[in-house]
C-alpha positions in Angstrom: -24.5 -12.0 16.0 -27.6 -9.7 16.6 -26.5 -7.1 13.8 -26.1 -10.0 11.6 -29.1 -11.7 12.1 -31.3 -8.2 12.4 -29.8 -7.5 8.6 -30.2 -11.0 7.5 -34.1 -10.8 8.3 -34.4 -7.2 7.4 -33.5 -8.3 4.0 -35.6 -11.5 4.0 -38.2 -8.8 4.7 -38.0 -7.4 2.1 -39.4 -10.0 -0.5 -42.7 -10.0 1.2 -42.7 -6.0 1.5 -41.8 -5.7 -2.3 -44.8 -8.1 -3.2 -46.6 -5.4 -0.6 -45.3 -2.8 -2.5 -46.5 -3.8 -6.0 -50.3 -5.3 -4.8 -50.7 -1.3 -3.3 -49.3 0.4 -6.5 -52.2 -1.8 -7.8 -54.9 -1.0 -5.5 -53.9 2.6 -5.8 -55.1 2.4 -9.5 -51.6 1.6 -11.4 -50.6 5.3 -12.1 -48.5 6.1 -14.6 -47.6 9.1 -13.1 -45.9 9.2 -9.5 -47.2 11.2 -6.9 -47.0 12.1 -3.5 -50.2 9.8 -2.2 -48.0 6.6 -3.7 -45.6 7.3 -1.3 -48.5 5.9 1.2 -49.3 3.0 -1.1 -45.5 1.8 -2.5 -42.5 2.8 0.2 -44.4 2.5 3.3 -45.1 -1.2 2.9 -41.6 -1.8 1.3 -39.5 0.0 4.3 -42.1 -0.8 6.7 -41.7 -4.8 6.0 -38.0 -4.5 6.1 -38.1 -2.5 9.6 -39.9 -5.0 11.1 -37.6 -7.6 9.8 -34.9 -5.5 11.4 -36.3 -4.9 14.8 -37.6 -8.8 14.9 -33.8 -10.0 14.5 -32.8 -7.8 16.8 -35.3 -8.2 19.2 -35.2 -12.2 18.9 -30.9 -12.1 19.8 -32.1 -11.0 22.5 -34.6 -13.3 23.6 -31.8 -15.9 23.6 -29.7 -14.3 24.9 -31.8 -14.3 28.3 -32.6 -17.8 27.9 -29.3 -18.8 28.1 
């Protein structure tokens, strides 16, 4: 259950890191052009969101897991 529930809120995640994604693509300008400093502004927020969503599940099977 703790894999399944660390992917299931690493992928809930990532909705609120693509929305992350595309408001620092914005602030960054809007470039048409890619470059290394989007990197920074796009993938970080994106992978970073879902990360957290992973470690969270994880991390919360087992908190129950010693309340039990």
């Amino acid at each position: 259950m703790g894999v399944g529930r660390a992917l299931l809120f690493g992928a809930f995640a990532a909705i609120p890191g693509m929305l992350l994604a595309v408001i620092g693509w914005a602030i960054s300008g809007s470039p048409q052009d890619w470059g290394y400093e989007l990197w920074l502004a796009c993938y970080l927020p994106f992978f970073g969101c879902i990360a957290a969503g992973l470690v969270f599940g994880w991390r919360s099977n087992e908190l129950v897991n010693e309340e039990a």
